[in-house]
C-alpha positions in Angstrom: 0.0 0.0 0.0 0.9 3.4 -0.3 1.1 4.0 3.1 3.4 1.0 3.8 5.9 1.9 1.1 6.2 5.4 2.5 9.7 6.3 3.1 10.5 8.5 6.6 13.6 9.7 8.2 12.0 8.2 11.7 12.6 4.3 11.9 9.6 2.5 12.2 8.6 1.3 15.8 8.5 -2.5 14.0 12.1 -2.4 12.8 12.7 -1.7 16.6 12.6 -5.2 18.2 14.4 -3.9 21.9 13.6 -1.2 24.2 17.2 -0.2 23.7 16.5 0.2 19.5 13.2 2.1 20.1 15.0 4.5 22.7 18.1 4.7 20.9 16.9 5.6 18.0 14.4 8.1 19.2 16.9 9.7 21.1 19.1 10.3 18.0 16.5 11.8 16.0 15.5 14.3 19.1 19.1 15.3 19.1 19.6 15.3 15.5 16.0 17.5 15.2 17.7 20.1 17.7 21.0 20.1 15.8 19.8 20.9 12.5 17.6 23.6 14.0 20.3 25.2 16.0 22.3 25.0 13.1 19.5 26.8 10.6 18.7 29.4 13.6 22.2 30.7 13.7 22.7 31.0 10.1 19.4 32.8 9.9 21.2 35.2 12.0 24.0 35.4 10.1 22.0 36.0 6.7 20.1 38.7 8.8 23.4 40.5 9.7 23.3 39.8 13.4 26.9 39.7 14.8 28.7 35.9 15.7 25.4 34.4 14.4 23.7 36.3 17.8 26.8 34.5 20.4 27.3 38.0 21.6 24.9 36.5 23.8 26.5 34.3 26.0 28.9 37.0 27.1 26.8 40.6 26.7 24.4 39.6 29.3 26.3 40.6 32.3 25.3 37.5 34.1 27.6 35.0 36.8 30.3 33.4 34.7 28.4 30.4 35.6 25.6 31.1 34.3 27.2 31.9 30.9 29.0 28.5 31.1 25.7 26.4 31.4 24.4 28.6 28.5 27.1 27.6 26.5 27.0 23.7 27.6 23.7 23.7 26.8 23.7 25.0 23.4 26.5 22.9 22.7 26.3 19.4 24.4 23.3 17.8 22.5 25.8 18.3 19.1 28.3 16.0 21.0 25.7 13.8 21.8 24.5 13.8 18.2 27.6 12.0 17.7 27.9 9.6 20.5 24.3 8.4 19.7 24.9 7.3 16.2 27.5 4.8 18.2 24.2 2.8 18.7 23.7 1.4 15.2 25.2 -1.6 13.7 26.5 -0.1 10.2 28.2 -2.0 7.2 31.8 -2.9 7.8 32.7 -1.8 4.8 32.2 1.5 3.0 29.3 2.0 0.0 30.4 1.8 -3.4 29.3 5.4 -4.0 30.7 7.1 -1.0 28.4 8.8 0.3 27.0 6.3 2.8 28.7 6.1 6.8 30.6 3.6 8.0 32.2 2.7 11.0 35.5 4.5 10.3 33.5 7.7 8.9 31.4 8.0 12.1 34.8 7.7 14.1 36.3 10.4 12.3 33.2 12.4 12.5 33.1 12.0 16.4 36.9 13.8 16.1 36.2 16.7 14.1 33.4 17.3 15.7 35.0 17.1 19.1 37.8 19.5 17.0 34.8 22.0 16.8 33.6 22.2 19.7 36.6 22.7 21.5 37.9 25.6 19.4 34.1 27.1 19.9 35.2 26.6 23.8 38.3 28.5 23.2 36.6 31.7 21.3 33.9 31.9 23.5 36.3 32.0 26.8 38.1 34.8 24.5 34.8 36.7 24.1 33.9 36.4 28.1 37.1 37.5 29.1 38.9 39.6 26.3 41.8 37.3 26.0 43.7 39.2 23.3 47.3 40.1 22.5 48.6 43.9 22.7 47.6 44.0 18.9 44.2 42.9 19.4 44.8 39.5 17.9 44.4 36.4 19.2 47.1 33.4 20.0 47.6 30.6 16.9 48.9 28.4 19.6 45.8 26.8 21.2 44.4 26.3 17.9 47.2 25.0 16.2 47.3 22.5 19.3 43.3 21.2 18.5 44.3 21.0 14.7 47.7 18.8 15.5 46.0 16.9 17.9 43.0 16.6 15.8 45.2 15.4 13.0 46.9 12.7 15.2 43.4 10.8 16.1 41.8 10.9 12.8 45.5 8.9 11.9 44.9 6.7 14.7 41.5 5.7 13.2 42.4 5.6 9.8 45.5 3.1 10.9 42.8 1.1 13.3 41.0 0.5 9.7 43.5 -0.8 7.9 44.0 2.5 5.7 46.5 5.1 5.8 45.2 8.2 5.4 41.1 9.4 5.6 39.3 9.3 2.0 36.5 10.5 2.9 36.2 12.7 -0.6 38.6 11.3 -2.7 36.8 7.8 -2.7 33.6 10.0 -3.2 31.9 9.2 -6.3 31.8 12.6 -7.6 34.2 14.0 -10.5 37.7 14.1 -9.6 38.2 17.9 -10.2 35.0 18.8 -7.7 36.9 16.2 -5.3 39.9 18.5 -5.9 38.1 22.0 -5.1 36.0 20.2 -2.6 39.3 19.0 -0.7 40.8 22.1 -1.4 38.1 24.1 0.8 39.2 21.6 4.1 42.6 23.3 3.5 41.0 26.6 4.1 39.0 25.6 7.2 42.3 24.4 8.8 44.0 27.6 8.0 41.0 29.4 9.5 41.2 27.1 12.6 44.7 28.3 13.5 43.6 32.1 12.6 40.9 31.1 15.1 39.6 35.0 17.6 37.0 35.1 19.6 34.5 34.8 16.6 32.1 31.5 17.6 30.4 31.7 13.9 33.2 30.0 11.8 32.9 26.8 14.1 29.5 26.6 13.6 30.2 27.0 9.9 33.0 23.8 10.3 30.5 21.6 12.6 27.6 22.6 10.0 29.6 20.5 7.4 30.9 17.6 10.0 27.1 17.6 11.1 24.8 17.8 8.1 27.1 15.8 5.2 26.3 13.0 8.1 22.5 13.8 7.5 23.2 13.8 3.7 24.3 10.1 4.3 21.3 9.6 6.3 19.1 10.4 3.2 21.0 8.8 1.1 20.9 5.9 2.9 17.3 5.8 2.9 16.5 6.9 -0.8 15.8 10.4 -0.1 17.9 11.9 -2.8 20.1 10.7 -5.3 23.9 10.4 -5.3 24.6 13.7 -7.2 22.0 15.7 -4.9 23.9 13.9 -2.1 27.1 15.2 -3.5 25.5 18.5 -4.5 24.2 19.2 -0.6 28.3 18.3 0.9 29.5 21.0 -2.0 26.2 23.6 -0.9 27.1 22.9 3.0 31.3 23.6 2.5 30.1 26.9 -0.4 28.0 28.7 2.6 30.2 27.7 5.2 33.2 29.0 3.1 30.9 32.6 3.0 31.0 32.7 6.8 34.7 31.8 7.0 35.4 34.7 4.1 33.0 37.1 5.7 35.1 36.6 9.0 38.7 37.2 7.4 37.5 40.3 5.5 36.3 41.6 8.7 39.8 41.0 10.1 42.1 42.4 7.5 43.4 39.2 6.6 41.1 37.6 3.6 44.3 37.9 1.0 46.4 36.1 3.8 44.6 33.2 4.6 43.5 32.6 0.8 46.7 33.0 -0.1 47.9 30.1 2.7 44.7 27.9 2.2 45.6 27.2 -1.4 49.2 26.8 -1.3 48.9 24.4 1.3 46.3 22.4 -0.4 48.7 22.7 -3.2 51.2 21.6 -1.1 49.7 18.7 -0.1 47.2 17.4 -2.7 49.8 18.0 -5.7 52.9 17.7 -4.2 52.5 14.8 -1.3 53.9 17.5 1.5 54.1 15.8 4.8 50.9 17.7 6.3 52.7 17.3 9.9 55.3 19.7 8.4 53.3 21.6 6.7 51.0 22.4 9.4 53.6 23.2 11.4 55.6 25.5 9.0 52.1 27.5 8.5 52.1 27.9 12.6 55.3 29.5 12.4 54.6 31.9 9.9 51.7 33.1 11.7 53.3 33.3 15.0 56.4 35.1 13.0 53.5 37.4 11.3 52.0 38.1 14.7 55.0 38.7 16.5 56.1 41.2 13.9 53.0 42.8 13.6 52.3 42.1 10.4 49.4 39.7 10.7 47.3 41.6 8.2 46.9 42.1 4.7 47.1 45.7 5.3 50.7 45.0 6.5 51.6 44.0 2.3 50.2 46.4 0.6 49.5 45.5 -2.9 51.7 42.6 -3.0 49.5 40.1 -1.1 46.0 40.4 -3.3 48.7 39.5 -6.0 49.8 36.4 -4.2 46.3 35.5 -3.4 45.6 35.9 -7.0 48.3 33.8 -8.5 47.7 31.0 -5.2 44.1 30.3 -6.9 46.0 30.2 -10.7 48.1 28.1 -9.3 44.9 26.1 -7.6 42.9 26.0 -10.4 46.1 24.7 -12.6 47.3 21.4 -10.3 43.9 20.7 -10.1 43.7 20.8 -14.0 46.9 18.9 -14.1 46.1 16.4 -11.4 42.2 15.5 -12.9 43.5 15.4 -16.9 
């Protein structure tokens, strides 16, 4: 009947033999309900020009630190939880032919960066509450760079626990191999933007957005929602407007030319030439703490000469990735 070949994101209660599959279940899609319309709510705000996506909040109100820290736990724990629900389903061992269905090391991986989010939202919020800023009004690389490095080192652990080397979680997308490339290209850019990290909440939202709902693409895939190129179509919309946060961020900062300019040539650096990315992250850390040190972390500090190198870093971008997908 119609009615029975109905498809719905909600497992039905007959597919739920246990108390633990019912609850479980239910419990992920109450989370994963409040996720994806916290997620909508604060870029609603952001597409309505209210500053930080509105997270001027948690620290304009004037209320006990306290306060402002259960405010910020509980806008923030049910995404963790998101995650450590999904732990409840028995999934393929292997991943789909197409890509763009979770499995076990996906959902591990996801668990990290998510966990990578979250605590560099922790970090910018405790940098809003209590102005922690150097003499130049910038803010420290260090802590970030620490989450990135660190992140880096568990999502290796993972990948080695499976058997693989390395996380392919786009290039063994089925998707062409040049929107692979860019697609790839745009993580590069969230790193750099993770160890530019202020006190700005907005850009992790943008960077748990894309953890959070290309895992809900999955979902839909998974249950014949859409097809594979809308799945691959909604990953490339969900990185596009979180890239217009990120870029609405740097311009506000004076440093749009910089980071572009280090995004792509690290991406590069790595995708074309095979850079060690343990090196590479940690040269780009240095240059930012040399920048920062010297006062010069802002494209204002180049003059003309860094829209130039931004300009020639996205030639360059837009060649290797010609080169690489011929």
């Amino acid at each position: 009947t119609m009615a029975s070949s109905r498809r719905t994101l909600l497992t039905s209660a007959a597919k739920l033999p246990t108390a633990f599959d019912y609850w479980s279940h239910r419990l992920h899609a109450s989370l994963g309900l409040y996720v994806f319309s916290h997620l909508m709510y604060r870029y609603y705000l952001f597409f309505t020009h209210h500053r930080d996506m509105g997270f001027d909040a948690l620290t304009s109100s004037g209320d006990e630190d306290t306060t402002e820290a259960t405010s910020f736990v509980m806008l923030f724990l049910p995404h963790l939880l998101l995650q450590l629900s999904g732990f409840a389903f028995s999934l393929p061992n292997k991943r789909h032919p197409d890509g763009n269905r979770i499995w076990p090391q996906y959902r591990w991986e996801a668990l990290v960066f998510c966990a990578r989010c979250l605590s560099l939202s922790f970090i910018a919020w405790r940098r809003k509450l209590n102005n922690w800023k150097l003499e130049d009004g910038s803010c420290s690389a260090v802590p970030a760079a620490f989450c990135v490095v660190f992140t880096m080192i568990l999502a290796d652990q993972v990948a080695k626990s499976y058997g693989t080397k390395k996380s392919r979680t786009i290039r063994d997308l089925k998707a062409p191999q040049w929107s692979q490339y860019l697609m790839s290209s745009a993580q590069f850019h969230a790193t750099v933007h993770c160890i530019l990290i202020s006190d700005t909440l907005s850009v992790q939202i943008a960077a748990l957005t894309v953890v959070q709902l290309s895992a809900f693409g999955m979902t839909m895939r998974r249950k014949g929602f859409i097809s594979q190129k809308e799945g691959v179509f909604l990953y490339a919309l969900v990185l596009l407007v979180g890239m217009i946060v990120i870029f609405d961020d740097l311009m506000r900062r004076s440093i749009f030319n910089l980071a572009l300019f280090l995004g792509n040539l690290t991406a590069v650096m790595r995708m074309y030439f095979g850079m060690n990315k343990y090196l590479m992250w940690s040269s780009v850390l240095a240059i930012v703490l040399f920048l920062q040190r010297k006062g010069m972390l802002s494209d204002d500090a180049f003059s003309d000469a860094l829209p130039l190198l931004n300009y020639a870093s996205w030639l360059l971008l837009v060649s290797t990735c010609y080169w690489k997908c011929r």
